[in-house]
C-alpha positions in Angstrom: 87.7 -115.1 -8.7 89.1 -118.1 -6.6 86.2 -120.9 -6.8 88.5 -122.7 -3.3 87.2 -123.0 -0.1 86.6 -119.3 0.7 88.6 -117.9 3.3 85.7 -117.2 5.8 82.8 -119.2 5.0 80.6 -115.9 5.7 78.4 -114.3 4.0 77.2 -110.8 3.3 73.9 -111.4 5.0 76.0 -112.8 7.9 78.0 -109.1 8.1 75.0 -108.0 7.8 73.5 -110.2 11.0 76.6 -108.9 12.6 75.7 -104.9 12.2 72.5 -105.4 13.4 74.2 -107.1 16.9 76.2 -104.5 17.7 73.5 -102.2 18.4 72.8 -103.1 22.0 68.9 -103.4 21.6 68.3 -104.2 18.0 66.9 -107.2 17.2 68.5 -109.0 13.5 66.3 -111.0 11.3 67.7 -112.9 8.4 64.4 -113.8 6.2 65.7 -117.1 5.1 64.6 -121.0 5.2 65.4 -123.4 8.2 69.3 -124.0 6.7 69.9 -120.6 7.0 69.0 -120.5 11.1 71.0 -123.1 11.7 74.1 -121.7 9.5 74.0 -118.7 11.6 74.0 -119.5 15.0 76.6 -121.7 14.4 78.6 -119.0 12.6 77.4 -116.3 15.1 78.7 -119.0 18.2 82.3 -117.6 17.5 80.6 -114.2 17.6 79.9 -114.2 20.8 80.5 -117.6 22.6 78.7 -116.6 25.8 75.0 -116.6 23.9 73.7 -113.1 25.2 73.3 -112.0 21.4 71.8 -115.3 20.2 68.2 -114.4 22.2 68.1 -110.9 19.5 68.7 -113.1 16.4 65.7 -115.1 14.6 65.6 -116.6 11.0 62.1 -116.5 9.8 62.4 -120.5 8.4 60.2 -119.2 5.6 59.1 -122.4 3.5 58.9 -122.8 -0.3 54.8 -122.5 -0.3 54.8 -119.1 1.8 56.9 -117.6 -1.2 53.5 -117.7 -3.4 51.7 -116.1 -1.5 53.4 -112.7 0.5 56.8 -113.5 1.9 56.7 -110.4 3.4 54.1 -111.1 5.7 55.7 -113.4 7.9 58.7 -111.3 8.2 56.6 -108.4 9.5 54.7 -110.8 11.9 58.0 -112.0 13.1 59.4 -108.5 13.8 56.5 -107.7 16.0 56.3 -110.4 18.0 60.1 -110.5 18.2 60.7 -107.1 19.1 57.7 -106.7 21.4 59.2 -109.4 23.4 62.9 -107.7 23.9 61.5 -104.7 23.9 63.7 -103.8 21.2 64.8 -100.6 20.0 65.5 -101.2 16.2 65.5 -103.9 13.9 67.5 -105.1 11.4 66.9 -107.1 8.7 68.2 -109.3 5.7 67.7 -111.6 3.6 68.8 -114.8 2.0 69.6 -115.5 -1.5 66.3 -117.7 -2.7 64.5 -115.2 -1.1 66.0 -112.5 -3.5 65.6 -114.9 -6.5 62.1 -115.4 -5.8 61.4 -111.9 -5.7 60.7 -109.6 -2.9 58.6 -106.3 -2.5 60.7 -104.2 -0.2 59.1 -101.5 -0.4 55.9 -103.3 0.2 57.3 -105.3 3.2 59.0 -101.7 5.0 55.5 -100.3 4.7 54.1 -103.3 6.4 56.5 -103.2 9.3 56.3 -99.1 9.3 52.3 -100.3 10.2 53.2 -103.1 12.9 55.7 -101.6 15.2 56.9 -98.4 15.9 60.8 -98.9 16.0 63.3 -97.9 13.0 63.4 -100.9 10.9 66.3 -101.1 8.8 66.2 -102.9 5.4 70.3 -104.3 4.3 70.4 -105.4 0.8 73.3 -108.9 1.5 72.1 -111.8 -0.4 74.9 -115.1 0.5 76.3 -115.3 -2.9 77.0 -111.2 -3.0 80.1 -110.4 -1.3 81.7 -111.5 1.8 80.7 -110.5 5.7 83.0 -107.4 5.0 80.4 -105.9 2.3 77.7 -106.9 3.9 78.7 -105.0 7.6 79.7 -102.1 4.9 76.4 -102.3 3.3 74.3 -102.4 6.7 76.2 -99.2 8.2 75.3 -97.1 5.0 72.0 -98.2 5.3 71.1 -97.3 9.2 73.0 -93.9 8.0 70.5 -93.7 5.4 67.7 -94.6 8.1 68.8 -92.2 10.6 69.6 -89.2 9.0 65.6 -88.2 8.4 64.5 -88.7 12.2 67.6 -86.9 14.1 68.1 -83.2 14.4 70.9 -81.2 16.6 70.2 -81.0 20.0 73.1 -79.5 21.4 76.6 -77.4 20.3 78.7 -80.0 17.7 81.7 -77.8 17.8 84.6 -80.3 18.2 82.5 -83.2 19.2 83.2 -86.4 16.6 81.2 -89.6 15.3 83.1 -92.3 14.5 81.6 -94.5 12.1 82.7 -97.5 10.5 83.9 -99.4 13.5 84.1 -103.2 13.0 82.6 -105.0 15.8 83.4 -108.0 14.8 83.3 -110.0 18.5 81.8 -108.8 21.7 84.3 -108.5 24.2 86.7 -106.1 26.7 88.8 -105.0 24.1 86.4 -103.2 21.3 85.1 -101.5 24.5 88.7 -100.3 24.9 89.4 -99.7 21.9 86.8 -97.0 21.7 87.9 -95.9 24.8 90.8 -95.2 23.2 89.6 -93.0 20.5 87.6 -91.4 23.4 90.9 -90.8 25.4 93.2 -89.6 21.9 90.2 -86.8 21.7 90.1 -85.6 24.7 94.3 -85.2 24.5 93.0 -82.9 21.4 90.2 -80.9 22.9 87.7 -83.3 21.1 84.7 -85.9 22.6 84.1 -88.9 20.8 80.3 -88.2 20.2 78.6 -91.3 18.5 80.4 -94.6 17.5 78.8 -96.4 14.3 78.8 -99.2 15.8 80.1 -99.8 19.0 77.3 -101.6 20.9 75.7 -98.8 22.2 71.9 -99.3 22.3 70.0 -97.7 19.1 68.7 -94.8 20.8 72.7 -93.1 20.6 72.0 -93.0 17.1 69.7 -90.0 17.6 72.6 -88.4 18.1 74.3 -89.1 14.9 73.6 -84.8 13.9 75.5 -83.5 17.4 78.8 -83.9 15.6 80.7 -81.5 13.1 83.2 -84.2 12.2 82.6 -87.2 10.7 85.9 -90.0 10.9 85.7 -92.8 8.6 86.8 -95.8 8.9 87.1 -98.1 6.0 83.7 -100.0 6.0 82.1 -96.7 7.2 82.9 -94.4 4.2 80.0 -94.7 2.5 77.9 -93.8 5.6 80.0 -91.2 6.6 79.2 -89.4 2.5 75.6 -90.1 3.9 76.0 -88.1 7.0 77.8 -85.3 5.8 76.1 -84.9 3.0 72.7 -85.0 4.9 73.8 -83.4 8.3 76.2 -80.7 6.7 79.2 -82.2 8.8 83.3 -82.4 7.7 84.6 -85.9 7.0 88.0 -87.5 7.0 88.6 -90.7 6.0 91.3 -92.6 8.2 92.8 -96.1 8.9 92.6 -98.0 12.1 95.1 -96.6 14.8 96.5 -99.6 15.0 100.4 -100.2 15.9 102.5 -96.6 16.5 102.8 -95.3 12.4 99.0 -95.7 11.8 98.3 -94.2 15.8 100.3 -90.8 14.8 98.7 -90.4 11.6 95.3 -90.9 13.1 96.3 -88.4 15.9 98.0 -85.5 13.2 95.1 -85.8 10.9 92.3 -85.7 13.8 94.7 -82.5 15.6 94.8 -81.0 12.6 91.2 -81.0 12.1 90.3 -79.8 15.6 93.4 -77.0 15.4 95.2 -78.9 18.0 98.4 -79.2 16.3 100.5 -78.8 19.3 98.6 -80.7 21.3 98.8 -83.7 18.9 102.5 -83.7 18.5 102.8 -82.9 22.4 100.8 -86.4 22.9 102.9 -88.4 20.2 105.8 -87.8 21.7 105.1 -88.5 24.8 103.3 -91.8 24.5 105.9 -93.2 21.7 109.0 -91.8 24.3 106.4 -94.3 26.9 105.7 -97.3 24.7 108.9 -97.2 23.0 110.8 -97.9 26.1 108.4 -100.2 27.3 109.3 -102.4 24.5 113.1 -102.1 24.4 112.9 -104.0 28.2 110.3 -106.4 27.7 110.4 -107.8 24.0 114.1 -108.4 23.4 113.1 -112.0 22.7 110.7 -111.0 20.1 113.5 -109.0 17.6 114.2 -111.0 14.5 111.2 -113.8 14.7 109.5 -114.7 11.5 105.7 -114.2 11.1 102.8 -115.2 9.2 100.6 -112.4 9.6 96.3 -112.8 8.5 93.6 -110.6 9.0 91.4 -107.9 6.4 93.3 -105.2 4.3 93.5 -102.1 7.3 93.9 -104.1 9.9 96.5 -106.1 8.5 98.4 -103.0 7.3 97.7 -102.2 11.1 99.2 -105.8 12.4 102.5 -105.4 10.1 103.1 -101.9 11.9 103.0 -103.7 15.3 105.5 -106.3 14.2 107.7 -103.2 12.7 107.3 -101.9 16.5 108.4 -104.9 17.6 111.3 -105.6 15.3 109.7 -108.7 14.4 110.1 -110.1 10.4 106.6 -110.5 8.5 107.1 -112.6 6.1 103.8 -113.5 4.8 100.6 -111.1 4.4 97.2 -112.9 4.0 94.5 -110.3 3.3 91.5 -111.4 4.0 89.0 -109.7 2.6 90.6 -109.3 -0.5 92.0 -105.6 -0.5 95.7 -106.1 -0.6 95.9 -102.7 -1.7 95.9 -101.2 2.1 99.5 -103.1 2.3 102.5 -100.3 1.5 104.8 -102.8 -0.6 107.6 -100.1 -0.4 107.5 -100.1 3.2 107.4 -104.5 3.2 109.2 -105.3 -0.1 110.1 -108.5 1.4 106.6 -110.0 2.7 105.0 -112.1 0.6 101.2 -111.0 0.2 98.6 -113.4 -0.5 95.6 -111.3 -1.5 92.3 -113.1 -1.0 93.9 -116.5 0.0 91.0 -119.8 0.6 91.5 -122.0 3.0 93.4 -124.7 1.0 96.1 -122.1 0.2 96.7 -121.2 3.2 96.8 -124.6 4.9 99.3 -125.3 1.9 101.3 -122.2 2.2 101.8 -122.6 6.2 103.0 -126.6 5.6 105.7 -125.2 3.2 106.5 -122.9 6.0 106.4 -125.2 8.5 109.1 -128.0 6.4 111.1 -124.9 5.7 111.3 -123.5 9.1 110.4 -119.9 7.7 107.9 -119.1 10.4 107.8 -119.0 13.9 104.0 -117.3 14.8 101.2 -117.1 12.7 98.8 -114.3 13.7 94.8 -114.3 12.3 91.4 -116.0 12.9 90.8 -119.2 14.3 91.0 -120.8 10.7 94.4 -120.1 10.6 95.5 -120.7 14.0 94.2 -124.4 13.4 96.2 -124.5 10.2 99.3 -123.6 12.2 98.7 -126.0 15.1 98.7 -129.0 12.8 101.8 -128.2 11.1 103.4 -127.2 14.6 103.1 -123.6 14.4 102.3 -121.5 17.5 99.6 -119.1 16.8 98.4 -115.5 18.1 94.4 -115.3 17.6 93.2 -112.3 15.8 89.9 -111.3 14.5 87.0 -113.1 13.3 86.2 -116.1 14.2 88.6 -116.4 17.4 87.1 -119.0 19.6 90.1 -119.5 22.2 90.7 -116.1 23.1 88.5 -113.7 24.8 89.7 -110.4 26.6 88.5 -110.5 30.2 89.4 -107.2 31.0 90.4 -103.9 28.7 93.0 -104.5 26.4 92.6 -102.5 23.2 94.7 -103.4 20.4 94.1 -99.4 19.1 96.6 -97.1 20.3 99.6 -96.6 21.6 98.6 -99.6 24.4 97.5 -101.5 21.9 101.0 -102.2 21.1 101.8 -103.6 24.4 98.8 -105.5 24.2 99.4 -107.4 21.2 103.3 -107.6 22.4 102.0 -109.1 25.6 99.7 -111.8 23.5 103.0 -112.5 21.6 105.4 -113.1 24.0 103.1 -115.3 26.5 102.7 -117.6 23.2 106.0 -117.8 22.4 
C-alpha cells in the first residue's frame, strides 16, 4: 500500500455519491459532519461543473452530540424533507467513516425511512478510508441490483433485449449519452435493443425494468450486479470490457453476435465500420504516427486508451492505472510501455519531469491531475476521465465505438 498523495483524492463514499447522481431523479445523501459537505461539492464541482446535480446532493452535517442519541434519525428526517421537495424518485445513501466507527443501526435506520417515504431507499456500504471512488460506484451498483430485483417483474417479451450494467458515469455530459447510444446502435446492427443501462442517467423508474432483459452485459464495476441479476431474474450474463478503440469494439461486437446468433451480422458490421474508420484515419492522422505518449486513466479504460493509440500508430510509452488494476493491461501486446500501477500524485508529477528533461513524451492523456502535471513541465495534454475540468463535450462525441476513435483522434490532433 502506497501511504503518497493518493492519485484521486476520492473516496469510496464519493463513488458512491456519484452512483446515486446518475440516476436522473435520485436524490444522494452522504450521512457525514459539516467537513464532509463541503469535501463533496467541491469534489462533485468537476462532476458536473454546470451545478444541476448539486440541488439532489445533501450531507446531513450530523454533529458529535446527535451520535448519542439516534444518528439515524436525522438521516431519515433529511430524506423526507429532501426528497419531498424534488420529488424524487429514489434515494441513495452513504455514509462517512466516524459515522461507521461510531456505530450505526442500518437495519434500524432502512426501517425508519421504509416508514417516512415511499421511494426505494438504497443503503451503500463506502466508508472514506475503504477503497477508492472505483469500489465505492462498484459497491452502490450491486447494491440498487440487490434493491431492485424484489420489486420488478417481466412485463413484456425479453428475447434479445439487453441490460447493460456497470456503466461508469463518471461526468455528465454529450458523450456518455453517446456512448450509450452507441451500444444502442451496435445492437440493433445485431438484432438486439439495449433495454436498461445500469447507470446511464436515466431517471429511477427504468430500473423497473431491469427483469425485461434475457442478457445481462457486464461491465467491470457492474459484475457483481450483473451475478445479482441473473441469479435473481434467471437471465444470461457475459462479462465484457469497454468497446473502447477498434480491438476491444470487435470483441464486444463477436461476443454480443454470438450471444444473440447474429454471427454474420456481427462480422458483416466489423468489416464494414473498420474498412470506414480505418481510412478515415490513414488521411487525417498522418501527423499523429510515431508520437510518444503518456497514457492515465483506470485499468479497462486504459487497456481501452492504448488500443486507440495502436489505431493511431501512436507510441505509449507510459501506462498509469489508476485505480490500481494493472492487470487489464496485455504486457505481451505493449512489452515496451512502462506501467505504473496505482501511481500517487508525487510519482507521477516526478515521472512526467523525467519525461519532460528527456524529451520522451510528447501528449499525456488522463484526468485533470495529470494534465496540470504536464502543463508545468511543458507537456501538452488530452483530458480524459475524472476529474476533467477544461473539457466538456457540447455535442455527441462518444469515445465507445468505432467513432469513438475518430473522436479521440480529433481531441488529439487539435492539441497537438
Amino acid at each position: 500500500m502506497s501511504f503518497g498523495a493518493m492519485t484521486f483524492q476520492a473516496s469510496a463514499s464519493l463513488g458512491a455519491i456519484m452512483a446515486g447522481l446518475a440516476i436522473d431523479d435520485a436524490v444522494a445523501v452522504l450521512h457525514g459532519g459539516a467537513g464532509c459537505d463541503i469535501k463533496l461539492h467541491t469534489l462533485l464541482h468537476e462532476h458536473d461543473p454546470g451545478g444541476a446535480v448539486h440541488r439532489r446532493l445533501i450531507c446531513t452535517k450530523i454533529h458529535e452530540d446527535e451520535l448519542v442519541f439516534d444518528p439515524g434519525e436525522k438521516l431519515a428526517q433529511a430524506i423526507k424533507d429532501m426528497s419531498g421537495r424534488l420529488d424524487a424518485g429514489m434515494a441513495l445513501v452513504s455514509t462517512a467513516t466516524f459515522i461507521e466507527i461510531s456505530g450505526l443501526d442500518r437495519d434500524h435506520v432502512m426501517e425508519q425511512l421504509a416508514e417516512l417515504v415511499d421511494i426505494p431507499a438504497v443503503y451503500v456500504y463506502a466508508p472514506d478510508v475503504d477503497g477508492d471512488m472505483f469500489l465505492g460506484y462498484e459497491r452502490a451498483l450491486t447494491s440498487i441490483a440487490k434493491a431492485f430485483v424484489d420489486r420488478v417483474k417481466p412485463r413484456r417479451e425479453r428475447a434479445r433485449r439487453v441490460n447493460l450494467v456497470g456503466y461508469f458515469l463518471d461526468r455528465e455530459g454529450a458523450e456518455h449519452k453517446a456512448n450509450v447510444a452507441t451500444v444502442a446502435s451496435i445492437l440493433r446492427e445485431l438484432g438486439g435493443e439495449l433495454n436498461v443501462t445500469l447507470l446511464d442517467g436515466s431517471p429511477a423508474a427504468s430500473l423497473y425494468g431491469l427483469a425485461d432483459a434475457e442478457l445481462n452485459v457486464a461491465l467491470p464495476l457492474g459484475v457483481k450486479a450483473a451475478k445479482v441479476l441473473k441469479r435473481k431474474l434467471d437471465q444470461r450474463m457475459i462479462a465484457l470490457a469497454p468497446p473502447i478503440g477498434s480491438a476491444n469494439t470487435a470483441a464486444f461486437v463477436r461476443a454480443l453476435a454470438k450471444e444473440l446468433d447474429a454471427v454474420d451480422a456481427g462480422e458483416a458490421y466489423i468489416a464494414r465500420e473498420e474498412q470506414r474508420v480505418g481510412q478515415l484515419v490513414r488521411q487525417a492522422c498522418a501527423p499523429l504516427v510515431g508520437r510518444r505518449v503518456a497514457a492515465f486513466a483506470d485499468g479497462e479504460r486504459l487497456a481501452g486508451l492504448l488500443g486507440v493509440l495502436r489505431d493511431l500508430r501512436m507510441v505509449p510509452v507510459i501506462a498509469g492505472c489508476l485505480d490500481g488494476r494493472p492487470e487489464h493491461i496485455d504486457t505481451d501486446l505493449w512489452p515496451d510501455v512502462e506501467v505504473m500501477p496505482e501511481p500517487t500524485l508525487n510519482e507521477t508529477a516526478r515521472r512526467l519531469r523525467r519525461a519532460a528533461e528527456e524529451q520522451d513524451v510528447d501528449l499525456v492523456i488522463g484526468s485533470q491531475h495529470e494534465v496540470d502535471m504536464a502543463g508545468q513541465v511543458g507537456l501538452t495534454g488530452v483530458e480524459f476521465g475524472f476529474p476533467c475540468k477544461r473539457y466538456q463535450a457540447l455535442v455527441p462525441m462518444p469515445y465507445w465505438g468505432y467513432d469513438g476513435v475518430l473522436t479521440l483522434a480529433q481531441r488529439i490532433l487539435e492539441q497537438l
